[in-house]
N, C-alpha and C positions, 0 to 999 in steps of 0.2 A: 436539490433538497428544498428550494424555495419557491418549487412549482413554476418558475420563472426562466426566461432564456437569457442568455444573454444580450441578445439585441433591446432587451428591455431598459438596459442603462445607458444606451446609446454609443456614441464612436470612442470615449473614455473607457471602457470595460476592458478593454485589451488590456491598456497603458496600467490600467490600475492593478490588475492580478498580475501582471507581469511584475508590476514594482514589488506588490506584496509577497507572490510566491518568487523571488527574487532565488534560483538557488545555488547561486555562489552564496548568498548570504546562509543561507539554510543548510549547506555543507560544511561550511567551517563553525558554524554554531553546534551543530551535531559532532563534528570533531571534536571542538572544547568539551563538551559534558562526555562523551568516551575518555578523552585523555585523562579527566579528573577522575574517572568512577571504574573505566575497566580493568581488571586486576593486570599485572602482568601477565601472569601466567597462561593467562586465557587470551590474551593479545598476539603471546608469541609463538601459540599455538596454531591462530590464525593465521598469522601473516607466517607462520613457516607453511602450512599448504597451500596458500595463494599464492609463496613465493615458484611454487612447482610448475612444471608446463604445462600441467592440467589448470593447475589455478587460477597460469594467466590467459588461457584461451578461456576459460569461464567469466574472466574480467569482463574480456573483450565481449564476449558475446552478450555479456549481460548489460554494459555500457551501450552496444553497437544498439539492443532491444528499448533502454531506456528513452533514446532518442527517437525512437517509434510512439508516436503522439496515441496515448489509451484512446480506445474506441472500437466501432465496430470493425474495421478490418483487421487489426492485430488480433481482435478477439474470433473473427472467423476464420481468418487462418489459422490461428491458432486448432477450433474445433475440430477444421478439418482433418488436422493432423492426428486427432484425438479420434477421431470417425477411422479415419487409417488404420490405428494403429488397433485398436480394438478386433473391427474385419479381421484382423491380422495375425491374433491372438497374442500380440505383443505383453510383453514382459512391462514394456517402459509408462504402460499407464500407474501401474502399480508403485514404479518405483517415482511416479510426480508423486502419485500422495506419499510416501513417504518423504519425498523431498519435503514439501508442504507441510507435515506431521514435526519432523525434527526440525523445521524457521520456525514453526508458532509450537512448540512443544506444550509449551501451559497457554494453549486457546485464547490467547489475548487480541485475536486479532479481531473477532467478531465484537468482542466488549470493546475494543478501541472505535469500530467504524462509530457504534452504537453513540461511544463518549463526543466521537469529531461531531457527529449530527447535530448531537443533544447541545453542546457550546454555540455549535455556531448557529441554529436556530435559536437560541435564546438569547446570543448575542444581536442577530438580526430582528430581535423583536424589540429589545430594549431599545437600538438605533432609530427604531419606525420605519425599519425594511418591510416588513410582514405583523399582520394583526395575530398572534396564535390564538386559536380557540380552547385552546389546554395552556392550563397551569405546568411548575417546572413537572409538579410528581404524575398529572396528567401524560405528558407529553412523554416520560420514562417509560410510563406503563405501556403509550401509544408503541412505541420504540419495542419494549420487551417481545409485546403480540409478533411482532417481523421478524422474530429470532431465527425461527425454523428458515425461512422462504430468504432471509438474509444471510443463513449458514451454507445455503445449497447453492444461493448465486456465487455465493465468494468460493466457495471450491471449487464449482466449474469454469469461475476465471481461472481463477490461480492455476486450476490444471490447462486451462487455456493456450496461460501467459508463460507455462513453465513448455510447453510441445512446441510454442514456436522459438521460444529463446534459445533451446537447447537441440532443436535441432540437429543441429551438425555436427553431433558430439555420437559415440557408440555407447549400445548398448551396457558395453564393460565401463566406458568413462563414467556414464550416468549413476552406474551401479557403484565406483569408487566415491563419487560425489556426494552422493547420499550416504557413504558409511561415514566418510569425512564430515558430516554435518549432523551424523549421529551420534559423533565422538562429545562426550561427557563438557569440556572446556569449548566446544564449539556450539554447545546449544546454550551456554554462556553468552558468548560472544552474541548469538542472534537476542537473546533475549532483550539483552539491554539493548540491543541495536533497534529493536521493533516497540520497544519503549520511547527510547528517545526521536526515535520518525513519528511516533503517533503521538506524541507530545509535543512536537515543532508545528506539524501539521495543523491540530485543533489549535495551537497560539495562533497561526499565521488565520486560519478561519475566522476566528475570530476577529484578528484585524482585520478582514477584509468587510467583513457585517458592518463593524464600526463604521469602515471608511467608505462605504456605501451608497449612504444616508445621501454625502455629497453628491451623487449620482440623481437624487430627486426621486424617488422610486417609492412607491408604497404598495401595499397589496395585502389584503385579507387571504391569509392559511386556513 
């Protein structure tokens, strides 16, 4: 985001996003604000199809995928699966975007990347990370122009991210999974969930712009 690499803060860079994106710390923070805000109802609706065999092999797969560091090779496997499956005339491209359609049901996902940006480059400008050449309403607007070419990259991850994750599952699981994520109480459940991850996330962004500075780094945007 700040046109910059990492190697640019030198042998501290690891130490310090690791402490910031810390996420034992960022899981049980995200638990607190669920426990206070998610209704029951919509809780126990969840954790009764997680509880299912389907649920917990979706656990696993999804925790086993987590721990696969984002980037280009998760993300080309991922395509290729998606190149597959196409040739193929596969069913299951259809049923990622709907997977993808009923996690972000009311489209908050591309206005979240948008909000994580807009923070933490203006947090990294007030710090003396980066010189911005836009004001905040400048820089929204810069933001807004990317909408399109920023809504097309994120669904071809996500359908990416959702061929390789899910993989190992059938056709019929995929297609249970998806109705189970369609269900009324369960786009609930995603809702506030995809709230409160893009709400921890732009906080922690910003503490890291902040904590930066001490890295010594400057640089005209």
């Amino acid at each position: 985001m700040l046109g910059l690499s990492a190697g640019s803060f030198g042998a501290e860079w690891t130490r310090l996003s690791e402490r910031v994106f810390d996420r034992q710390k960022m899981r049980v923070l995200a638990l607190d604000i669920l426990t206070e805000t998610l209704q029951d109802d919509a809780l126990n609706h969840a954790a009764d199809f997680y509880a299912t065999d389907l649920g917990q092999r979706l656990v696993q797969a999804e925790n086993a995928a987590h721990l696969v560091e984002e980037g280009a090779v998760k993300q080309q496997a991922g395509q290729r699966i998606i190149s597959d499956l196409v040739r193929a005339g596969s069913d299951r491209v259809a049923l990622y975007r709907r997977m993808g359609q009923a996690i972000d049901s009311a489209g908050a996902g591309l206005r979240s990347v948008q909000q994580i940006q807009f923070r933490f480059l203006m947090a990294a400008s007030a710090a003396g990370i980066v010189e911005l050449q836009l004001d905040a309403d400048g820089l929204q607007a810069f933001l807004r122009e990317q909408e399109t070419e920023m809504r097309m990259a994120l669904q071809a991850a996500n359908l990416a991210t959702s061929a390789y994750t899910y993989q190992g599952f059938s056709d019929a699981e995929i297609q249970s999974y998806v109705e189970a994520l369609e269900a009324p109480l369960m786009k609930q459940v995603y809702e506030l969930l995809n709230a409160v991850q893009h709400e921890i996330t732009a906080n922690r962004f910003e503490a890291l712009a902040y904590r930066m500075k001490d890295l010594g780094r400057g640089e005209d945007l």
